[in-house]
N, C-alpha and C positions, 0 to 999 in steps of 0.2 A: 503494500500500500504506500507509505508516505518515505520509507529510506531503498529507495533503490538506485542502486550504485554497480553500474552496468563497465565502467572503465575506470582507469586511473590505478592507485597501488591497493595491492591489500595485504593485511600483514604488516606493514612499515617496510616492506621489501622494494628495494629499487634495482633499479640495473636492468633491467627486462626479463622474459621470459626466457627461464633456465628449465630443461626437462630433469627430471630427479635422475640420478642414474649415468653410465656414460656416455657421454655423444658416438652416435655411430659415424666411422669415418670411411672416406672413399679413396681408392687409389686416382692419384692424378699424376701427369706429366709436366712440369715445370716449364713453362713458353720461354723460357731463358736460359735455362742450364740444362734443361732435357734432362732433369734426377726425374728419379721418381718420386712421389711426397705425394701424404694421405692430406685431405679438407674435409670440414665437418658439412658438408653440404654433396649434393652431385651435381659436378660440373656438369654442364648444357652443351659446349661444344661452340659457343656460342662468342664466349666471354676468355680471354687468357687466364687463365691459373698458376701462379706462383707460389715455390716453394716459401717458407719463412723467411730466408734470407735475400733473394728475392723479391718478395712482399715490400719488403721496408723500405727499397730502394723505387718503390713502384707506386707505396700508397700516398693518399692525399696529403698534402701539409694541413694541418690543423693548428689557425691559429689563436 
């Protein structure tokens, strides 16, 4: 009826949605160094996938 609370935190928990448990990971190929390196996601084929070290040299500045 009058407290409905459809979005936002609950719990006092921030940071976003974490599944309990461990992330399932996929194997991917590095669009830079050609390793091999697992991401918690399935690449599309779509998009380059970089390894960690890689990644860093790749992602956004955040200022």
């Amino acid at each position: 009826m009058g407290d409905d609370r459809r979005g936002g935190f609950r719990g006092g928990r921030s940071g976003g949605f974490r599944p309990s448990g461990p992330r399932e990971m996929h194997k991917a190929t590095c669009a830079d160094c050609k390793q091999e390196t697992e991401v918690p996601f399935v690449p599309s084929g779509d998009r380059p996938v970089y390894c960690r070290d890689c990644y860093q040299k790749h992602k956004p500045q955040r200022y």
